[in-house]
Backbone bond lengths (Angstrom), bond angles and torsions (degrees), N, CA, C in turn:
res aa  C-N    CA-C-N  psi(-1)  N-CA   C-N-CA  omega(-1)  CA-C   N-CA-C  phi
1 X - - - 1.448 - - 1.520 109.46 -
2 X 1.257 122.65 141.23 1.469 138.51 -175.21 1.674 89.44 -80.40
3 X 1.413 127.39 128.51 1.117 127.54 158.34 1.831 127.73 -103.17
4 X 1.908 94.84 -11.04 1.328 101.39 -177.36 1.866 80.11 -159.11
5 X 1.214 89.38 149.50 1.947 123.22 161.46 1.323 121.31 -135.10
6 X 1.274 105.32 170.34 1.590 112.45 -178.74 1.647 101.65 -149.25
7 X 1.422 120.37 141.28 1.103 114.68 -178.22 1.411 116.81 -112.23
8 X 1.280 153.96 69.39 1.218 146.42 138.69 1.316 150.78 -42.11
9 X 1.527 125.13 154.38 1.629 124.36 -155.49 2.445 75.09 -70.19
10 X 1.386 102.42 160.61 1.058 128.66 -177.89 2.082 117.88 -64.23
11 X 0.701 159.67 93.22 1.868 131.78 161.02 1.520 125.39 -97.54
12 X 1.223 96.21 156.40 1.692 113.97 -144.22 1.690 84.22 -49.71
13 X 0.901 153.61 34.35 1.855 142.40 -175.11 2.134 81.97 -126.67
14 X 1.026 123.91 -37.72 1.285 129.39 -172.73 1.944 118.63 -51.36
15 X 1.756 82.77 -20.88 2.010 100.08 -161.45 1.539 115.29 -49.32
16 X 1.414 90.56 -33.87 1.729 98.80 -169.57 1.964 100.45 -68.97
17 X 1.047 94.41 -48.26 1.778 115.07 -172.95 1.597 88.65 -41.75
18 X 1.054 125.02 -86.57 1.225 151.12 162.15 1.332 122.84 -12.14
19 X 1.176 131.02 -86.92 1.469 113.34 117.05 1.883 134.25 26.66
20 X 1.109 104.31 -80.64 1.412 117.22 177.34 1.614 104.20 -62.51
21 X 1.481 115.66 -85.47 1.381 112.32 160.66 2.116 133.48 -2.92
22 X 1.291 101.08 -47.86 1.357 132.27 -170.78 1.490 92.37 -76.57
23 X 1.386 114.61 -72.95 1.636 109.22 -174.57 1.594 131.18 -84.70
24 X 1.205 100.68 -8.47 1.457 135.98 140.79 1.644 124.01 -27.60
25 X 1.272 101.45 -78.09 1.413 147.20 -170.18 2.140 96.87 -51.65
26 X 1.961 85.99 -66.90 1.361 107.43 -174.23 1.270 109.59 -55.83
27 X 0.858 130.46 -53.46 1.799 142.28 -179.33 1.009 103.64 -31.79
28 X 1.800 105.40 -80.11 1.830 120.18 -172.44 1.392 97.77 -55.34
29 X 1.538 143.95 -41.16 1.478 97.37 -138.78 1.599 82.25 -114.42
30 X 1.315 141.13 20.72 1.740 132.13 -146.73 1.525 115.80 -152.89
31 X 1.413 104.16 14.83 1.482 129.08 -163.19 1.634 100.29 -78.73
32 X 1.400 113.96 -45.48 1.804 117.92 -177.07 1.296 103.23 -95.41
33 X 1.824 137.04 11.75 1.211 122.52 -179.83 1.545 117.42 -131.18
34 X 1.770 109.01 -4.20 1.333 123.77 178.45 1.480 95.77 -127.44
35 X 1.232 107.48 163.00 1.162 109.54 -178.90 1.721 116.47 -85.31
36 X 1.626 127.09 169.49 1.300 109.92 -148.81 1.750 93.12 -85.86
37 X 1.427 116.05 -41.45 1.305 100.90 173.30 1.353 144.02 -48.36
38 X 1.542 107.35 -34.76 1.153 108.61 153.63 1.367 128.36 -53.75
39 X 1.226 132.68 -62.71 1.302 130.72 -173.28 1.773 109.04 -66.94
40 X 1.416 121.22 -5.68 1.213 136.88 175.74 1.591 103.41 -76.54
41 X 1.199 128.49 -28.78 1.745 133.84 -127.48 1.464 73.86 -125.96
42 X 1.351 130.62 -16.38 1.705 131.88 -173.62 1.676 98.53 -68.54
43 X 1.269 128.62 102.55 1.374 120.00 148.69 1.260 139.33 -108.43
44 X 1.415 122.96 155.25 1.713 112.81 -159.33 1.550 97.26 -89.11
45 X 1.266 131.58 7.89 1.498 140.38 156.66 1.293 115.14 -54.56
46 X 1.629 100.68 -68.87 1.585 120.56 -163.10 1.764 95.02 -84.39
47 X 1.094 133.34 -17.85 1.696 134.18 -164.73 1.978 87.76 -93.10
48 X 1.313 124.57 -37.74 1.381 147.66 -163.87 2.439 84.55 -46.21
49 X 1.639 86.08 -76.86 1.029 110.27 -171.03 0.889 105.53 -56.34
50 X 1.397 162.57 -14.16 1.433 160.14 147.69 1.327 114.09 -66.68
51 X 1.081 136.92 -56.03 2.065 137.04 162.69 1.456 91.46 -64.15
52 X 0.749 145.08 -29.57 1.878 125.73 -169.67 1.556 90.54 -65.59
53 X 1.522 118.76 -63.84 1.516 125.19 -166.34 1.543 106.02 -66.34
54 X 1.857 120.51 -29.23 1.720 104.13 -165.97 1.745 79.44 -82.91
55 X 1.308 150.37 -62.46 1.647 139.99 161.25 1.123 115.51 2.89
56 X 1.460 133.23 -67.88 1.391 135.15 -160.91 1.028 100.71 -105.37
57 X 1.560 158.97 -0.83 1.169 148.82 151.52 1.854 109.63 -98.20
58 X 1.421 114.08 64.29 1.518 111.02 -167.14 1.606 115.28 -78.01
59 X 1.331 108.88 24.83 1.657 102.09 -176.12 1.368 94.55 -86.06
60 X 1.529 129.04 -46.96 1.506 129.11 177.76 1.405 122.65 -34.67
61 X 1.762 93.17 -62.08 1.724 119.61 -154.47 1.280 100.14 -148.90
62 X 1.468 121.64 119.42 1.033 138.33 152.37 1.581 120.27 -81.67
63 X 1.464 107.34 123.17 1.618 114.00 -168.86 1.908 92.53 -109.65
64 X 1.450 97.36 134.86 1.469 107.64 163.41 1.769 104.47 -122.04
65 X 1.782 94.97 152.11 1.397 88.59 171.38 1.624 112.15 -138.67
66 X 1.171 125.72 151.26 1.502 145.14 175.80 1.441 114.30 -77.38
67 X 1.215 136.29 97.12 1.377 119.96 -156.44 1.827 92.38 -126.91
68 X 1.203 127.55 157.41 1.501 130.13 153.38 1.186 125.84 -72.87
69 X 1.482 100.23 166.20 1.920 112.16 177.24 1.817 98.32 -39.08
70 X 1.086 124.32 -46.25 1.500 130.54 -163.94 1.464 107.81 -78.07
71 X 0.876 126.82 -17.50 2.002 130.31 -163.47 0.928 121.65 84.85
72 X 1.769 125.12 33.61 1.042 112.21 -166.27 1.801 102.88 -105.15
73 X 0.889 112.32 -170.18 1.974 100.17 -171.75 1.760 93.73 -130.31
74 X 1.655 99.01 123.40 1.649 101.69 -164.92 1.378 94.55 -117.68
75 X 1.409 135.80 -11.55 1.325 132.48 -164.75 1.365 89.92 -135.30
76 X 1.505 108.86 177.43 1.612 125.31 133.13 1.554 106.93 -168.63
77 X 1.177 110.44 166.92 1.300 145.88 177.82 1.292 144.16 -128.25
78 X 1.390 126.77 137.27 1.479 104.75 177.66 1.615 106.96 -152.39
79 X 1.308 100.48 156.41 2.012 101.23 -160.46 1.359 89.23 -138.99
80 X 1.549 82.28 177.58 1.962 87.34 177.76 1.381 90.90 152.13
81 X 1.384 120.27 176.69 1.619 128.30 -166.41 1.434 117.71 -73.89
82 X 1.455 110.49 153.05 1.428 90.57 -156.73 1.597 95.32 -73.55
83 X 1.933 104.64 162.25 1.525 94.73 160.08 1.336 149.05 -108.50
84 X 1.689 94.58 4.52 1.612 93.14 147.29 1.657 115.64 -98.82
85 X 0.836 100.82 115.65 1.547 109.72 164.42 1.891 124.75 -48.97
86 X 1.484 103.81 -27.97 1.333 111.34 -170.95 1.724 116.54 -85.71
87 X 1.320 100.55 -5.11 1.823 107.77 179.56 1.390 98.00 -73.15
88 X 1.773 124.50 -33.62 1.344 114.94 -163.51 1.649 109.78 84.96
89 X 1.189 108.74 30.01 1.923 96.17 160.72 1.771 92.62 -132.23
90 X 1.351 107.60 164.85 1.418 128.40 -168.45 1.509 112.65 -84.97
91 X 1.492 116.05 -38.14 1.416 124.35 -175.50 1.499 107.60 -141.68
92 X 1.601 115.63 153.53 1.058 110.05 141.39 1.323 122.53 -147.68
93 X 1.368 113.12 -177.19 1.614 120.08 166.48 1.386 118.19 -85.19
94 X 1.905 99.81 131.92 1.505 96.14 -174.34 1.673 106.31 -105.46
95 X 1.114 114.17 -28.23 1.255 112.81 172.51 1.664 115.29 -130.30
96 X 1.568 95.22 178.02 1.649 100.99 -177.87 1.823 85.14 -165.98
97 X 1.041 83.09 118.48 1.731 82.15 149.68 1.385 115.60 -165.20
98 X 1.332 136.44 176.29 1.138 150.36 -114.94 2.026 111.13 -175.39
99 X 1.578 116.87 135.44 1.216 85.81 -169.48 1.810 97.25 -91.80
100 X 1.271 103.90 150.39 1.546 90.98 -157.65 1.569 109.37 -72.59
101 X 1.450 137.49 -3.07 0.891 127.32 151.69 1.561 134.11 -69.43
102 X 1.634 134.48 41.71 1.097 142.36 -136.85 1.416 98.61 158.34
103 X 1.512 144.69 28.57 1.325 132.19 -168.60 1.987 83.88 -105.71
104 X 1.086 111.89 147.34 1.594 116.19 157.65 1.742 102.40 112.54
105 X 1.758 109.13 -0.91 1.608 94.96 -156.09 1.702 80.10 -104.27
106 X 1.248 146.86 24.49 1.520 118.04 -168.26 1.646 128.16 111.46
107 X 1.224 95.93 -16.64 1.734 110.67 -163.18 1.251 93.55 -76.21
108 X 1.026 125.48 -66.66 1.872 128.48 -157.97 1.517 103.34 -65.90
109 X 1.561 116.30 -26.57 1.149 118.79 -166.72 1.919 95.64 -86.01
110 X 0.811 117.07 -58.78 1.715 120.05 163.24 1.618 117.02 -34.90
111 X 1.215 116.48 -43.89 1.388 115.73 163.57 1.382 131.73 -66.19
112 X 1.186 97.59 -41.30 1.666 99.91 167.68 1.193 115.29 -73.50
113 X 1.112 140.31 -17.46 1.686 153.10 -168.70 1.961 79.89 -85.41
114 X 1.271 120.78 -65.98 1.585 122.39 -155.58 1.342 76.09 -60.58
115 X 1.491 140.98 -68.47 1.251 131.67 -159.76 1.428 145.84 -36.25
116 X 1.255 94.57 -45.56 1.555 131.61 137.58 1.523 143.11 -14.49
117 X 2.070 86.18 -65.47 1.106 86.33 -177.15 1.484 104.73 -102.34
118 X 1.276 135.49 8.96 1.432 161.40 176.67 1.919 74.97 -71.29
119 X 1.134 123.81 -84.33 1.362 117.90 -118.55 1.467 84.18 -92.82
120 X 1.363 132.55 5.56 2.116 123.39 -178.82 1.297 86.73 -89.53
């Protein structure tokens, strides 16, 4: 059990963490609404290399992450401008996730708070 977190903007050493979380995330909650191969074909290799680049290129997407007393990475997040322009808001959030063993304690709610205050 996570007894304490901390939420910080993301760095490119974070990708794998991030990563995991992401295909993680997809598995548990997307199993009766995607098909199984797909979410099968999800690897934290090939997902790795995608947050390493939205991380180190942060003008797009800003990645935050939720990590434990230990360093381990229990959340993540990612923001950036909104992309429809026509709703009339300035930014939004594109992701949130959570590792699903740990959903209900605070985490997602801490991320969106960092998210938040990332994007005022």
């Amino acid at each position: 059990m996570v007894s304490r977190f901390t939420v910080r903007k993301a760095r490119p050493a974070d990708a794998e963490g991030v990563a995991r979380i992401n295909v993680e995330s997809w598995r548990d909650t997307y199993p009766l609404v995607l098909p199984a191969r797909l979410l099968s074909s999800m690897t934290i290799d090939g997902q790795t290399a995608r947050w390493r680049n939205a991380i180190a290129i942060a003008a797009r997407e800003s990645v935050y992450v939720a990590e434990d007393d230990k360093g381990k990475i229990v959340g993540m997040t990612s923001m950036g401008r909104a992309r429809d322009s026509g709703l009339g808001y300035d930014a939004e959030v594109y992701t949130l996730y959570v590792d699903p063993s740990l959903t209900g304690i605070g985490i997602g709610r801490a991320l969106l708070a960092g998210a938040f205050d990332a994007l005022a």
